[in-house]
KOLSEDO-396766 format. One record per residue: x, y, z of N, C-alpha, C in turn. Coordinates in steps of 0.1 Angstrom, whole numbers, plus 5000, padded with zeros to 4 digits. Last residue first. Layout:
<rs>
XYZXYZXYZ/...
</rs>
This chain:
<rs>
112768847860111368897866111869027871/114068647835114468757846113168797851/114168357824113468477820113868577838/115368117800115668187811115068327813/114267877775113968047780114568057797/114767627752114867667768114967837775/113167407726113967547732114067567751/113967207706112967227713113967297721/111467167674113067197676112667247691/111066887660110266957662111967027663/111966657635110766697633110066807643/114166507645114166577636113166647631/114566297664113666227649113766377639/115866437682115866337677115166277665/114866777679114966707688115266537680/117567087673116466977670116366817679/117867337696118067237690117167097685/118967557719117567557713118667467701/119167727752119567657742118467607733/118467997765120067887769119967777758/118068297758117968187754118768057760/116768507779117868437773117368327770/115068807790114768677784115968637771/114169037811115168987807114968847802/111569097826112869197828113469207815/108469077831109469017823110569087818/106169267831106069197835107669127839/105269357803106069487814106969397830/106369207775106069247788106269277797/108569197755107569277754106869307768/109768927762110469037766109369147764/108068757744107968747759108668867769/108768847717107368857729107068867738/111068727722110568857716109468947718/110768467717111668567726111768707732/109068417692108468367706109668487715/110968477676109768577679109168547693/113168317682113568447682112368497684/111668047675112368087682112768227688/111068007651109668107659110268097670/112967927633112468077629111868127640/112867667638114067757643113267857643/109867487641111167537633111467637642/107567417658107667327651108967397640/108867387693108067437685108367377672/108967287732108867277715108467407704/110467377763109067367755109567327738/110667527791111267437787109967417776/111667827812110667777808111067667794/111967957847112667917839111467807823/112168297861111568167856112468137844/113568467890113468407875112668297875/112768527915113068637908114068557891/112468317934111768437938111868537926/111768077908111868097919112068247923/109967807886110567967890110867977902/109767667857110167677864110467727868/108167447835107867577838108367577854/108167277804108767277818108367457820/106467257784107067087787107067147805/104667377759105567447770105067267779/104667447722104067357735105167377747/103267617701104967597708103767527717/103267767667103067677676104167637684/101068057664102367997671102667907671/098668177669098968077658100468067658/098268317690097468167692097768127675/101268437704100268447694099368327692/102068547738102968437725101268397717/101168687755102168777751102568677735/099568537771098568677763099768717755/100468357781099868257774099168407765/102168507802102768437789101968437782/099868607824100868687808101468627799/099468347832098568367823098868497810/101468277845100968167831099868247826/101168527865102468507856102268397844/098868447875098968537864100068577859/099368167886098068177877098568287866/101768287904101668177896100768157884/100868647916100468467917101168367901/102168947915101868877909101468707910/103369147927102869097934101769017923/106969087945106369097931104669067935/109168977963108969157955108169167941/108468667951108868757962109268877952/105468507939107168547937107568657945/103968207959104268367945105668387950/104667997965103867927956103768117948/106967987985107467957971106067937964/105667998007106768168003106668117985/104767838019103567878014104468028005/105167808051106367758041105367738026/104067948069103367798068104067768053/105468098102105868078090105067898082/105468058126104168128121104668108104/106867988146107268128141106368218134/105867688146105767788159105967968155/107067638121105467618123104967748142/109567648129109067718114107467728120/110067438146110167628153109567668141/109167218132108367288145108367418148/111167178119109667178112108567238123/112967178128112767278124111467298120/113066928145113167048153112967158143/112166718121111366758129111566898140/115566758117114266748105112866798109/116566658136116966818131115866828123/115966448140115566508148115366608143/116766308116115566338115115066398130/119566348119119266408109117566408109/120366248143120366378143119666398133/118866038162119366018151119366158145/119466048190119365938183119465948171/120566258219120666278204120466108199/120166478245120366318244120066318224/119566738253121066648257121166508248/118067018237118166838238119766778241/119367288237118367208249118267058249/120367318218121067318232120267258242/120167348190119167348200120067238213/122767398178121267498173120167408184/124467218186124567388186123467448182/123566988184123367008192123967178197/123566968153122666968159122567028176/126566978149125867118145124167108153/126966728162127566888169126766978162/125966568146125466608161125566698166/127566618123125666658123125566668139/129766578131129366668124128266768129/129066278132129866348137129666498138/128566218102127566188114127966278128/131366258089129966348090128966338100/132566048102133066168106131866328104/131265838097131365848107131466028116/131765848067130465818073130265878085/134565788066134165928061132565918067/134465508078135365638085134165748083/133465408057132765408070133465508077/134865418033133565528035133065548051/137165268045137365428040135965508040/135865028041136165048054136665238055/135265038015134265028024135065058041/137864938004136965107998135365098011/138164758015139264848018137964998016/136464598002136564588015137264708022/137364617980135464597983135564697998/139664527976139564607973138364667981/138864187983139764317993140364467988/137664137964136964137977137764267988/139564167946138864217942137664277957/141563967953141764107950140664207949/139863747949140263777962140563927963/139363787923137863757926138363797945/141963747909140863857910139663867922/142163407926142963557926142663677925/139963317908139663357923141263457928/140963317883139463387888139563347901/143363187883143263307881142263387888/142462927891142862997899143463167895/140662907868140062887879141162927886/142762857848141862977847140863007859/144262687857144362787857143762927856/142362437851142562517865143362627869/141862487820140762497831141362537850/144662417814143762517812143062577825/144362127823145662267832145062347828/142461977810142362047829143462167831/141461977789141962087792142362117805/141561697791142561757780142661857784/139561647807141061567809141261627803/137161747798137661827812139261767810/136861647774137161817775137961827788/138261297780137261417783137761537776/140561147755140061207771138961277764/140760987726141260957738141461037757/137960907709138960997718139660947726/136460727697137560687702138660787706/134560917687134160807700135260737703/137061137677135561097679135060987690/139760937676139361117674137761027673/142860787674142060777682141060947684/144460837653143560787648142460807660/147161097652146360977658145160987657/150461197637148561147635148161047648/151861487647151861337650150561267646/152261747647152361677637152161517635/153861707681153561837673153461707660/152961497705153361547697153461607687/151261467740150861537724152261577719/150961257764151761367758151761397743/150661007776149661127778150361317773/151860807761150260847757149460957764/155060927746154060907758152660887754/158160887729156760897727155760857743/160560737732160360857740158860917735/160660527716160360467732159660627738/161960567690160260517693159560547710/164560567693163160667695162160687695/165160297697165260417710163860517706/163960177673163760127687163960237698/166260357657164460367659163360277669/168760437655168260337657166860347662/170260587626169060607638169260457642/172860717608172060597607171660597623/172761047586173660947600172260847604/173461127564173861207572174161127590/173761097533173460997545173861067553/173461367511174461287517173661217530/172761437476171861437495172961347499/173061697452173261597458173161577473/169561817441170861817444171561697451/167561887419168061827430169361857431/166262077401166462147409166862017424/165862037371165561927376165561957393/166662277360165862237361164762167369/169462287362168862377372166762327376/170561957366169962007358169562137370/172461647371171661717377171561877367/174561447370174061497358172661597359/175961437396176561467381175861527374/173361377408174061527413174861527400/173461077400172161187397172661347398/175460997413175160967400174261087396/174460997442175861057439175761077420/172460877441172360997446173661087443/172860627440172260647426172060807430/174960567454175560567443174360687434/173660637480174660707479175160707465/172060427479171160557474172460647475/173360167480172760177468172160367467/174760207505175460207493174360237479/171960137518172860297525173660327510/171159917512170260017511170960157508/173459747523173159747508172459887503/173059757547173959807539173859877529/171059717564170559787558171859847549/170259367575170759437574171259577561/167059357585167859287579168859377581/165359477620165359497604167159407602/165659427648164859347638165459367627/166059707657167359607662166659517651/164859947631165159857642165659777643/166460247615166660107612166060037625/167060507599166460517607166260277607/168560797581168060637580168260597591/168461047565168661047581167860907579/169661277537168961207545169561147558/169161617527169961537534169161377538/168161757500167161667510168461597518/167462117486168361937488167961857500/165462217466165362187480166462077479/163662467450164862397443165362377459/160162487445161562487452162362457445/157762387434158362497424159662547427/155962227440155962317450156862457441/156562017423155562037428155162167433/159261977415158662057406156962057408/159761857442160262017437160062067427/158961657446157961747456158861887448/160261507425158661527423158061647431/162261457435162261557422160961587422/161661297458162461447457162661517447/161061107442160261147453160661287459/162961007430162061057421161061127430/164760937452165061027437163761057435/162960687460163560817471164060937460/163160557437162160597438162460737451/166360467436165360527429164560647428/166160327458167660457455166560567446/165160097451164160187464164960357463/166160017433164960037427164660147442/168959907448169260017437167060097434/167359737468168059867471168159967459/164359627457165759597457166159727459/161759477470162159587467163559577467/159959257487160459307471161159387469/160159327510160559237509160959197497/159559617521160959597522161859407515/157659817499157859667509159559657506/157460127510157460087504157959947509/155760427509155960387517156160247506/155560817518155760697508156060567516/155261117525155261007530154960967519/155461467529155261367517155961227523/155661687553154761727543154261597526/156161767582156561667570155061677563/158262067588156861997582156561877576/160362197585160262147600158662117598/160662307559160162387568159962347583/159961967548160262097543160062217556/160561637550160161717557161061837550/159461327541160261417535159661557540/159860987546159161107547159861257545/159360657535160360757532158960867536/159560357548158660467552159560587549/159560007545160160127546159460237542/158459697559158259797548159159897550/159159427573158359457565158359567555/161359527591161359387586160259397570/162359877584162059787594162059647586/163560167580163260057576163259957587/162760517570162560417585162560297578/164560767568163660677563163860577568/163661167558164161057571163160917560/165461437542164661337541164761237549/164761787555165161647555164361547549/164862107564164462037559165461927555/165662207592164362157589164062127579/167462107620167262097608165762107610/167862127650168762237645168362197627/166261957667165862127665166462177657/165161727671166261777663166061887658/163061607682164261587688165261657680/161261647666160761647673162261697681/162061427642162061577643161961627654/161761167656163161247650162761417652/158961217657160161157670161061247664/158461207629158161337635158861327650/159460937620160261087615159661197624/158060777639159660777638160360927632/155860807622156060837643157260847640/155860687599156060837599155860847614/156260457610157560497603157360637603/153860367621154860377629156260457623/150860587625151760487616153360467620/148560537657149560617648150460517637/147060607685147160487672147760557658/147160627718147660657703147260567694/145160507736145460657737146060737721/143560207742144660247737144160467733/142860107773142360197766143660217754/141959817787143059867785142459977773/140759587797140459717807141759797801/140359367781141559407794141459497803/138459437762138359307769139259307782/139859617750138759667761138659597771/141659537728142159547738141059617757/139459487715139759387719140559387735/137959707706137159577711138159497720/140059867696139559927711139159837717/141159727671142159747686141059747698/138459737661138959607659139959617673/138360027656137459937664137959797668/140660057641140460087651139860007661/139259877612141159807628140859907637/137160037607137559877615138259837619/138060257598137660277613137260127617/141260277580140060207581139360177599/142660567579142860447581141560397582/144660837566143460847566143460587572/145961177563146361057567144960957573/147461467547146361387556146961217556/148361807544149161637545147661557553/147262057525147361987538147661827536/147662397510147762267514148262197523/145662637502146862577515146762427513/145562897475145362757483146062727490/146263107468145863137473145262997481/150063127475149263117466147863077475/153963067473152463197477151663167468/156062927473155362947463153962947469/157762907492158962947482157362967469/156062857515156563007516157063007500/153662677523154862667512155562777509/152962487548152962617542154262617536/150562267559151562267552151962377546/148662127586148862197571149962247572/147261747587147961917594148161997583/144961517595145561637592146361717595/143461207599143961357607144661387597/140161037599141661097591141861157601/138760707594139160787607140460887597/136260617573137760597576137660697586/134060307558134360437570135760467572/133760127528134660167543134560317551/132660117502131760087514132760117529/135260157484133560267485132960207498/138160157487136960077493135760187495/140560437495140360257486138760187491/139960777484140560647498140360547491/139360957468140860937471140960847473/136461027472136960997457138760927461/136861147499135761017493136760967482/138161387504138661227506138161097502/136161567508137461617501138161427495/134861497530133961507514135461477504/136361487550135861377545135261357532/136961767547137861657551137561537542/135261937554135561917540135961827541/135361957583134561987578134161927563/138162037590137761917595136661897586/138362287574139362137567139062057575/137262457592136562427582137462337572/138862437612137462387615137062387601/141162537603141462387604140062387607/141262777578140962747590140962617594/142262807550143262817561142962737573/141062727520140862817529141862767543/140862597495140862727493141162847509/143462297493141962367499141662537500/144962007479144962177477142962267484/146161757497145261807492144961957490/148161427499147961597498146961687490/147561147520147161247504147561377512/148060857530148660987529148361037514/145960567544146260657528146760787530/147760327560147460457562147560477549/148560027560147660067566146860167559/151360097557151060047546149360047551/152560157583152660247575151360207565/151259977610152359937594151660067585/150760117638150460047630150960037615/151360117673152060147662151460027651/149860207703149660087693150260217678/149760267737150160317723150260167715/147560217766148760187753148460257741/146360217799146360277786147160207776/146560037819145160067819145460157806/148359787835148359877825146859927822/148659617854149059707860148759857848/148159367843147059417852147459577859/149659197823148759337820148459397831/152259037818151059077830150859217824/152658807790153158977795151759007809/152458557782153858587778153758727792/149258567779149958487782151558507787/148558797758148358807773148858717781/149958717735150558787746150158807761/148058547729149358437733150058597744/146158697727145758587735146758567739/147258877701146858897719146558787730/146858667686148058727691148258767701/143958667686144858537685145958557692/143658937675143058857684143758767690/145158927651145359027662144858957672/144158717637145458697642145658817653/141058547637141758667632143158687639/139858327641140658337633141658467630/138358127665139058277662140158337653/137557897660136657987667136958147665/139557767649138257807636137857927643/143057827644141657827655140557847646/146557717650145457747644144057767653/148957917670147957797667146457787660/151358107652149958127664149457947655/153258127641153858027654152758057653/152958367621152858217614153358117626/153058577638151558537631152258357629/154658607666155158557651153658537646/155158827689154558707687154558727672/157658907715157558907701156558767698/158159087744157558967740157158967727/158359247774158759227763158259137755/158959457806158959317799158259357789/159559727813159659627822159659497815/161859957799160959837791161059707806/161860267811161760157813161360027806/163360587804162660517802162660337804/163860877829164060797822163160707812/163561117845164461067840164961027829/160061127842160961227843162361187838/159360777832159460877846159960987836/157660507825158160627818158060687832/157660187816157460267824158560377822/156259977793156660037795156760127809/155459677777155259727788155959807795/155359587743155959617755155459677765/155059327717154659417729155559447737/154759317681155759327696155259397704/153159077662152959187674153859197679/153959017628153459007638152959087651/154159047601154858917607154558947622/153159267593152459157591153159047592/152859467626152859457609152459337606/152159677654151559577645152959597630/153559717684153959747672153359607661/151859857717152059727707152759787691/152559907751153259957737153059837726/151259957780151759887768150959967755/152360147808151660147799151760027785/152760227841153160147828151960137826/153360527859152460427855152260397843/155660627883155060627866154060527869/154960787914155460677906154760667893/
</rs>
């Protein structure tokens, strides 16, 4: 079952609240309720109208069921700047952000909350990126979280409502990407102007001064501007966007089709507009609705970042995180039963040599019936008949067909290679009828004589070299003698 959420839409005639429930299907407005600033009852104790407002709502609407909300705040709120940055990476444009922004925002003594996205200009390459920001005073935040806390109510979004409306739109309209959308409501109108499936230039203007032909205008000059900005030559369809509330937006429609139609006449390669046709009139109440708070829209600002996050690492990344956790035990099972498999294969092979050994054990001494651990029986049965045979395994300390000791085979070398030589001997190794001999010396050259020597002896058949190469640091070179007896 969904779980309702409230939906507040601030401006400056008042609060509309909703209480929403969102399924799969569909969408629900369980109940409803428009509070007017100028009906709230005066109050010394509490003057602030958000406050205030909420009072009478909580009055009007049962909360108890709601523990998150989306809160839409008056365009006119939000400072949108575009900003030219040398470098791509969004960690280092979180970083600069704020430096970048000081000089821009309104009010030296204000903290502000921004988000960002960036903006890529294909029709003019260059080595700067520029980024759309969006920047609000961290006191109405605070001001929302305090209050709405008091409820047990987390707000999740906090976003400007006219540019929500264009990225909704967008969002929902896969087959255009560049557009101009424009949201009018009771209080203001919110021109955004999207290039590349990017909105990339927000404006925002009072809907209570502002006369149709002046607003025809400025949406003109707002489209000439981003194209001798960027260096495009871009036509801007537009896409007007209206709630059930707002006056009625005739006038608006006729006035930008004249001064849009007017302008295309006398239109210039220069001037690079073109004529924009009204492409089709929104009702922005619907779209507003398909927005979630536990659902991220592409390009969407929300305020709620740092101690007003809106989840944990672990809530944001859980699908991550448990898929990576069921990945790693998939391997981790595969892996056991690999373990497992290759161990049950050695044990066989194990088995079958143990196997082996008995039989061969019990073919060389016939006499023991009973067998515990062949390999150290066999171990001790020889060590016995050798020792019974007479043999005291004493063969390997001289050299067979030779009657020469150990001593005086080191000692012919040490007569055959010259005491100003220098060679240091590492390894000395022999058996009945070669040695083998492992050592240094300090260059190539005394390689060959040392070899040379050693063959001199009546002693010493045959002497190869197997190999001879400098040793690491480069400073000795160190050789290997194979010697024939």
């Amino acid at each position: 079952m969904a779980v309702p959420f409230l939906r507040l839409e601030l401006d400056n005639f008042g609060i509309k609240a909703k209480i929403i429930e969102q399924s799969y299907k569909q969408t629900l407005i369980k109940d409803d309720c428009y509070v007017l600033y100028e009906e709230l009852p005066q109050s010394e104790e509490n003057p602030d109208l958000f406050d205030t407002g909420m009072d009478l709502v909580i009055q009007h609407l049962d909360l108890e069921a709601c523990s998150t909300a989306i809160i839409f705040v008056s365009t006119s709120l939000i400072s949108f700047r575009n900003i030219d940055l040398p470098f791509s990476s969004q960690k280092k444009v979180k970083q600069v952000l704020p430096f970048e922004l000081e000089t821009l925002l309104p009010g030296t003594n204000q903290t502000y909350i921004s988000d960002f996205h960036m903006l890529d200009m294909p029709e003019e390459p260059s080595e700067s990126n520029l980024i759309l920001s969006a920047s609000i005073d961290e006191s109405c935040v605070e001001h929302y979280f305090s209050k709405l806390g008091t409820l047990g109510i987390k707000p999740l979004i906090i976003t400007p409502i006219g540019y929500a409306a264009a990225v909704l739109f967008l969002k929902e309209r896969k087959d255009i990407s560049t557009f101009a959308f424009l949201h009018i409501s009771e209080c203001e109108i919110t021109l955004v102007l999207v290039n590349n499936r990017k909105p990339c230039v927000v404006r925002t203007f009072s809907s209570l001064d502002t006369s149709p032909d002046t607003l025809a205008i400025w949406v003109k000059q707002t489209m000439i501007g981003f194209n001798q900005r960027t260096g495009a030559n871009l036509s801007f369809d537009i896409f007007v966007s209206a709630d059930e509330e707002s006056q009625d937006a005739g006038h608006i429609y006729s006035a930008l089709e004249k001064t849009l139609e007017y302008q295309a006449g006398l239109r210039s390669v220069e001037q690079g507009i073109q004529k924009a046709l009204i492409q089709e009139k929104i009702n922005s109440t619907a779209l507003l609705l398909s927005i979630s708070p536990d659902k991220t829209v592409k390009y969407l600002f929300n305020f709620c970042k740092g101690k007003y996050g809106t989840s944990s690492f672990f809530k944001t990344y859980f699908s991550n995180i448990a898929a990576s956790v069921v990945l790693f035990l998939c391997m981790l099972s595969f892996s056991l039963m690999s373990v497992g498999v290759d161990n049950s294969k050695l044990e066989q092979k194990i088995a079958v040599i143990d196997k082996k050994a008995v039989s061969i054990f019990k073919t060389t001494f016939p006499d023991i019936k009973k067998v515990k651990d062949a390999y150290q029986e066999m171990k001790a049965n020889v060590k016995h008949v050798l020792k019974k045979s007479g043999a005291n395994g004493n063969t390997g300390k001289s050299v067979k067909n030779s009657g020469f000791k150990q001593v005086q085979i080191l000692s012919k070398l040490s007569q055959t290679i010259e005491a100003s030589t220098d060679i240091e001997i590492s390894r000395f190794l022999f058996n009945s009828d070669r040695l083998v001999i492992s050592g240094s010396t300090d260059n190539f050259n005394n390689v060959d004589p040392i070899k040379s020597k050693i063959e001199s002896s009546p002693i010493f058949k045959k002497v190869s070299i197997s190999s001879a190469a400098a040793d690491k640091k480069g400073e000795r070179v160190n050789f290997k003698f194979i010697i024939e007896m």
